[in-house]
N, C-alpha and C positions, 0 to 999 in steps of 0.2 A: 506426600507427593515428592519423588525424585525431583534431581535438580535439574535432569533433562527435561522432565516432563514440562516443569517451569519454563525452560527457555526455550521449547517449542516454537517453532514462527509456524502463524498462520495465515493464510492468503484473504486478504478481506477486498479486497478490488483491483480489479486489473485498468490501468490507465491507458488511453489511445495515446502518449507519447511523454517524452522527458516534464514539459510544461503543467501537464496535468497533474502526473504522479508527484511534483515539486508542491503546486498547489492544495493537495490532500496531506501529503505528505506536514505540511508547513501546518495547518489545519489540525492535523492529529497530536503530532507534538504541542502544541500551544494549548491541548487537553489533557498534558502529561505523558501521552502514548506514545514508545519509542517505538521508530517505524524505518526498517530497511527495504529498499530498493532492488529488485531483482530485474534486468533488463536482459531480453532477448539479444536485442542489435541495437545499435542506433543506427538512422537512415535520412539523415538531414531532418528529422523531428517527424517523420511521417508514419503513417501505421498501413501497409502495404503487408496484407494476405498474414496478419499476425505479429510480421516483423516492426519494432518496434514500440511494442507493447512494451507497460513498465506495472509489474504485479509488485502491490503493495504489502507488503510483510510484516505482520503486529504477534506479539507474545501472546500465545493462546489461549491466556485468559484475560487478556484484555480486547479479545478479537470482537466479541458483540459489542463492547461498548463503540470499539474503532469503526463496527457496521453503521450502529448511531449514529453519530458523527458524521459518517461519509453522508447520510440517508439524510440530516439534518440539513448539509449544504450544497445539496444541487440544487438547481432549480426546479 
């Protein structure tokens, strides 16, 4: 496998706003998963027709595990 291939980011969940994606974010890491942030806007923390949103970004061969994880802690 190339080394791009490796550092691939993949989209494992899209967050309604900064608090949430913080909260997975925080979540995945503490599973060893390094996890970048990709934000639309910020809008005083609100998610308004998309804007706002916060897509969660994991190395894409840790992306199922990072699904796990997301799937393990919702309610």
């Amino acid at each position: 496998m190339s080394e791009e291939q490796e550092t691939k980011l993949e989209k494992v969940y899209t967050a309604a706003g900064q608090l949430q994606a913080h909260v997975i974010k925080g979540k995945l890491e503490s599973e060893g998963i390094p996890v970048l942030l990709q934000y639309e806007s910020q809008i005083f923390g609100l998610t308004v027709d998309g804007m706002g949103e916060v897509r969660i970004m994991v190395p894409g061969p840790l992306a199922e595990r990072a699904r796990e994880v997301i799937a393990g802690s919702e309610p």
